[in-house]
C-alpha positions in Angstrom: 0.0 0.0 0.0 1.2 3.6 -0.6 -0.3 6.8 0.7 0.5 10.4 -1.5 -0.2 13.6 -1.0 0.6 16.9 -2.4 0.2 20.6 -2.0 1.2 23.8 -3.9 3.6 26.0 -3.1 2.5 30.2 -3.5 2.8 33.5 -4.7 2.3 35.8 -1.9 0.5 38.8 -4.1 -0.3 41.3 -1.2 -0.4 41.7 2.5 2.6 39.7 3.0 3.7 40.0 6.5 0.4 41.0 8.3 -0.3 37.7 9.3 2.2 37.2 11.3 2.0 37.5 15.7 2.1 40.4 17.4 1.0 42.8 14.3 -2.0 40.2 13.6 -3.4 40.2 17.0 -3.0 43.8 17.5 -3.9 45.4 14.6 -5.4 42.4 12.4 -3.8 40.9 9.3 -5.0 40.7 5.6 -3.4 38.9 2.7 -4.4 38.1 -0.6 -2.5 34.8 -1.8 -2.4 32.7 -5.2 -1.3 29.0 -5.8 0.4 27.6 -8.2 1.5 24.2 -10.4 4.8 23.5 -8.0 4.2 21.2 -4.8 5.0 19.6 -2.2 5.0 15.8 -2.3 5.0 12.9 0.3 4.6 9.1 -0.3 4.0 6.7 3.1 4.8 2.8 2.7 3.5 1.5 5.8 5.7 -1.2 6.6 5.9 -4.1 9.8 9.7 -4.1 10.8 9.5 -2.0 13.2 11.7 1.2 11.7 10.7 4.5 11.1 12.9 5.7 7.4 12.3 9.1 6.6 14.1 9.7 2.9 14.6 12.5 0.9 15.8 11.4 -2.8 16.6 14.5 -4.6 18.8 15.4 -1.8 20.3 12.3 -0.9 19.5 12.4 2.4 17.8 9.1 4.5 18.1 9.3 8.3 16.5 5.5 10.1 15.2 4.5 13.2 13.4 2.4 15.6 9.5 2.5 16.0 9.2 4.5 19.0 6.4 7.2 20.4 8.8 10.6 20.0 11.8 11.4 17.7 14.0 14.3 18.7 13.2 17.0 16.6 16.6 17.8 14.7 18.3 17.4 11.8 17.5 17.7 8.0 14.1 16.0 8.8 12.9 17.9 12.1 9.6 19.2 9.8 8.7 15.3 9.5 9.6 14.7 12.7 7.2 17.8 14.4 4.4 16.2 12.3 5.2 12.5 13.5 5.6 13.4 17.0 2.3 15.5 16.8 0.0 12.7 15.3 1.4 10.0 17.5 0.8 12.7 20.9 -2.8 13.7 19.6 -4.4 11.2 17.6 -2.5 7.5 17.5 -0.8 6.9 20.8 1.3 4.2 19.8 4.2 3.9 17.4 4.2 3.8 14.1 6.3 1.5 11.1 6.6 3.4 7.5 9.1 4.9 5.4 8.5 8.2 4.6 9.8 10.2 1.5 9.4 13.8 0.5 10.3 15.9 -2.6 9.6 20.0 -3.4 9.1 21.6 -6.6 11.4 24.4 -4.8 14.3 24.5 -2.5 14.2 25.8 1.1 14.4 29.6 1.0 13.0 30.4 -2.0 10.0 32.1 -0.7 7.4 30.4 -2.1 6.3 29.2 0.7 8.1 25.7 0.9 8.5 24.3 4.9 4.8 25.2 5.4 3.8 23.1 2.2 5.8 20.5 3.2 4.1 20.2 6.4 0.8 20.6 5.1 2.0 17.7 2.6 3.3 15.5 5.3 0.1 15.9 7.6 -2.0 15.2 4.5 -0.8 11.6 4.1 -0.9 10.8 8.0 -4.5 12.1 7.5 -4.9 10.3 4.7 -3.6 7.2 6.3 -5.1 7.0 9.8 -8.1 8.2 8.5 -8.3 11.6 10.8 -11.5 13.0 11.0 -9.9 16.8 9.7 -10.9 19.4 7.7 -9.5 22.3 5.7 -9.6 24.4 8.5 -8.2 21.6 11.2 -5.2 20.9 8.9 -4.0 24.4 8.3 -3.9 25.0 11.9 -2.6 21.4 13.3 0.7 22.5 10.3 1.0 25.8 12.1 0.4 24.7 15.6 3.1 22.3 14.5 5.8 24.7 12.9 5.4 27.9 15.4 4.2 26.2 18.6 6.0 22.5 18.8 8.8 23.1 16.8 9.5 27.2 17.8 10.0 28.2 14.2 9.2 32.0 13.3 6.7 32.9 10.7 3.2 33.4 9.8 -0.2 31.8 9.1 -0.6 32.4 4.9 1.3 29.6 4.1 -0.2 26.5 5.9 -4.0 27.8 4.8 -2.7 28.2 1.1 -1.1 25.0 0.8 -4.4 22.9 2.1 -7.1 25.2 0.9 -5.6 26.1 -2.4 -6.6 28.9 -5.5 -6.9 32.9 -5.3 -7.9 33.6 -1.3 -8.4 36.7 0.6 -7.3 35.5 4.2 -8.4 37.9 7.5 -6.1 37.2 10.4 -7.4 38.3 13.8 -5.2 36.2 16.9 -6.3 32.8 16.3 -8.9 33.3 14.1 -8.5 32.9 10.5 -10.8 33.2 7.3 -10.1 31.9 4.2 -12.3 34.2 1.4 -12.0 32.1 -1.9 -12.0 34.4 -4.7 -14.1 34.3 -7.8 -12.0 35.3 -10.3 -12.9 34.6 -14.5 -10.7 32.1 -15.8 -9.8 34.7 -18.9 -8.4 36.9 -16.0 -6.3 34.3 -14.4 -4.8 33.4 -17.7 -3.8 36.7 -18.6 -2.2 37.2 -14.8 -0.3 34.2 -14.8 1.0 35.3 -18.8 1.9 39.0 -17.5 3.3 37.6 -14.2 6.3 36.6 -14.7 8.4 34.5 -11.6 12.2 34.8 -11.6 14.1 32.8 -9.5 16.9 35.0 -8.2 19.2 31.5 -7.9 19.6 32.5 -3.7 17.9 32.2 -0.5 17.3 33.4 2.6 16.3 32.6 6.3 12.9 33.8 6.7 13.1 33.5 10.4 16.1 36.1 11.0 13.8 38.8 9.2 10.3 37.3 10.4 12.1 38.2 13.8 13.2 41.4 12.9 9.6 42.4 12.1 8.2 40.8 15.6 11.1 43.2 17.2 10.1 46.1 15.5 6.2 45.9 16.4 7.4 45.0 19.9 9.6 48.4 20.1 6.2 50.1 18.5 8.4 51.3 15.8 6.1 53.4 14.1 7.8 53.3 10.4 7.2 49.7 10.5 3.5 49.1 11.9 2.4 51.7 8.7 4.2 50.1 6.6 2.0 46.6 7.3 -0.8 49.1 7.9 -0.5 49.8 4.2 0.4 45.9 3.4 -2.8 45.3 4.9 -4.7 47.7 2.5 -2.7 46.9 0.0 -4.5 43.3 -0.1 -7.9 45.1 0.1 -7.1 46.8 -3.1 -5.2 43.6 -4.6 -8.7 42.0 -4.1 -10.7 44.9 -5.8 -8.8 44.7 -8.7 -8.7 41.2 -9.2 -12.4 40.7 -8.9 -13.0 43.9 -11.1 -11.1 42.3 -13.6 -9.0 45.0 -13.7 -5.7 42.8 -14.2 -3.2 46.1 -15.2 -4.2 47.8 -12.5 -2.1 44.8 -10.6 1.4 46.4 -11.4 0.7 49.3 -9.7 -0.7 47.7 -6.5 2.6 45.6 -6.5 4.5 48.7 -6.4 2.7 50.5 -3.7 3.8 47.2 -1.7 6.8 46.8 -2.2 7.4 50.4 -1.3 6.0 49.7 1.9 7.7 45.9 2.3 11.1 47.4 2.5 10.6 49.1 5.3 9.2 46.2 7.8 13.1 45.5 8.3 16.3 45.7 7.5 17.2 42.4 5.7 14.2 42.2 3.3 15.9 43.5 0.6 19.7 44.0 -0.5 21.4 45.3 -3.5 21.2 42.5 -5.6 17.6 42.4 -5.2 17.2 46.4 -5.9 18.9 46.1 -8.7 16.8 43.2 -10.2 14.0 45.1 -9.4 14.4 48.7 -11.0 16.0 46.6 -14.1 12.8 45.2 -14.2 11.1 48.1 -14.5 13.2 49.7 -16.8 12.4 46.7 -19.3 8.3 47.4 -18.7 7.0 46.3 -15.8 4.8 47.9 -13.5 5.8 46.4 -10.7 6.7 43.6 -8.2 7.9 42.5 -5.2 10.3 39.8 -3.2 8.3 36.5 -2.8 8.1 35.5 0.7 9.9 37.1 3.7 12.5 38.6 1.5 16.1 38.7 1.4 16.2 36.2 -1.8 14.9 33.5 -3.5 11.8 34.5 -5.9 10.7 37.4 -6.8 7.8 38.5 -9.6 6.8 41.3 -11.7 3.8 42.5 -13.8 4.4 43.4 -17.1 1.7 44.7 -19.2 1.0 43.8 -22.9 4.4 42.5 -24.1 6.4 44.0 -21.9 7.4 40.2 -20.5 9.8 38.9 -23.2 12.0 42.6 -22.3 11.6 41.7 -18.7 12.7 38.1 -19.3 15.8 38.9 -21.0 17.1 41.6 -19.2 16.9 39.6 -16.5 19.5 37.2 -17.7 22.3 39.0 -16.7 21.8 38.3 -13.2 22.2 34.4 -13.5 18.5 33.7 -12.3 15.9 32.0 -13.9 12.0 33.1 -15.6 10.2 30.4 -14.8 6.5 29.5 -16.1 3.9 28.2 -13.9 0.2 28.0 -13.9 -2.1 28.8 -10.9 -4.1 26.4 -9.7 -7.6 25.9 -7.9 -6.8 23.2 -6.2 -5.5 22.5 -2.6 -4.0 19.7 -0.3 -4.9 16.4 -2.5 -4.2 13.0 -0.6 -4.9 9.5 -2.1 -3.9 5.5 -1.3 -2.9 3.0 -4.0 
């Protein structure tokens, strides 16, 4: 028997950063969030030796052990292990026998959204296996309960409700209560969003948690500069939303703009030379505007470009050594399935 699963990475479109704790619970948080055709995939092979194999082929990494009730949560695999310990504490009480194996469509700090997926990927299968009775909702909070609470990782909510719930979503953040808004949006509009769109992978990464934490810090401090700039984050996936549903997909490059603007200055380490440079030769090419994927600091970043404008924007960016890559978004969430 195997058990699969797989959930899509995202493009963070607006908002990004206003879901995360203290800001959220303070001020509330709004962001406005896409999927696409990149995932996160797990495959469980129940087995009776009494080992637990966790593997992870495209990096070449396999860690082994004995069936027991908790693994130490370190190493390469602490994500499976967080979601391991967490099914066995709440829902199975009793080891478990499998191998486990995991691949993503991305690396790790490429701001699409990747350890979050993961999770949500990893849980799906468990789910799918032990046949938990959880819903969308249950899942994207067991994945961040998981990350931010059991494991102490830094970072937001966006990312576990994307993964599992899946399409174009206004989510409202508010403490612990989140509300996932699925967006209507006319198939003609989505196609000519994902053409204009394009995603360049800036061939580096960076450590989300170092400038999640900078942000906490700075709400902490009540530096002002900083809570209106995710003030106007927040707005800015109000207006993202607007102009999605009013079809008014130009109007998108703009609203980028006006975010990333206001992104820079949440802290320090969310953008750097490399990436300012990308940017305003981006616009110098034709697009309207764009923004760092993610936390910042590296990995992806996108930008509109009206009419055209894309194939200027594609090749200028060659001569920073990243990549344009093409994707489709996607309507679909967390799928899980046995064979």
């Amino acid at each position: 028997m195997l058990i699969r699963s797989k959930a899509p990475l995202r493009l963070g479109l607006a908002g990004g950063g206003t879901d995360v704790s203290p800001f959220s619970d303070i001020y509330g948080g709004a962001i406005l969030n896409a999927t696409i055709n990149m995932y996160a995939y797990t495959t469980i092979q129940p087995t009776d030796d009494g080992r637990i194999v966790f593997d992870s082929p495209s990096n070449g990494l396999h860690e082994e052990f004995n069936s027991c009730s908790y693994l130490e949560p370190n190493g390469f695999f602490i994500l499976h292990k967080g979601v391991y310990n967490r099914i066995i504490r709440q829902y199975h009480n009793k080891p478990l026998s499998f191998r486990l194996s995991t691949f993503v469509d991305s690396p790790p700090g490429s701001g699409l959204g990747t350890s979050s997926t993961l999770v949500v990927s990893i849980l799906g299968a468990f789910v799918e296996w032990l046949k938990l009775p959880l819903g969308e909702y249950d899942i994207a909070h067991l994945a961040y309960e998981i990350e931010r609470i059991d494991l102490g990782m830094s970072g937001g909510k966006q990312d576990q409700y994307a993964a599992t719930f899946g399409g174009f979503n206004y989510m409202e953040f508010n403490g612990d209560n989140v509300i996932v808004n699925p967006l209507r949006v006319r198939q003609r509009h989505l196609d000519e969003l994902a053409h204009n769109l394009v995603l360049y992978y800036t061939d580096t990464s960076h450590i989300s948690a170092q400038i999640i934490e900078d942000q906490q810090k700075n709400v902490i401090a009540k530096k002002q500069s900083s809570i209106d700039a995710m003030l106007n984050l927040k707005n800015q996936a109000a207006l993202m939303k607007e102009t999605l549903l009013r079809g008014d997909i130009d109007g998108i490059g703009s609203i980028l703009d006006y975010g990333w603007k206001y992104k820079k200055q949440m802290a320090d380490s969310i953008t750097n030379s490399l990436l300012d440079s990308i940017y305003d030769a981006a616009k110098a090419a034709g697009a309207t505007g764009g923004k760092v994927s993610g936390a910042g600091g590296g990995g992806y970043m996108f930008f509109y470009c009206p009419s055209v404008t894309r194939y200027e924007v594609v090749e200028t960016l060659k001569q920073f050594g990243g990549e344009s890559k093409r994707y489709q978004f996607t309507t679909d969430g967390l799928k899980t399935w046995t064979i």
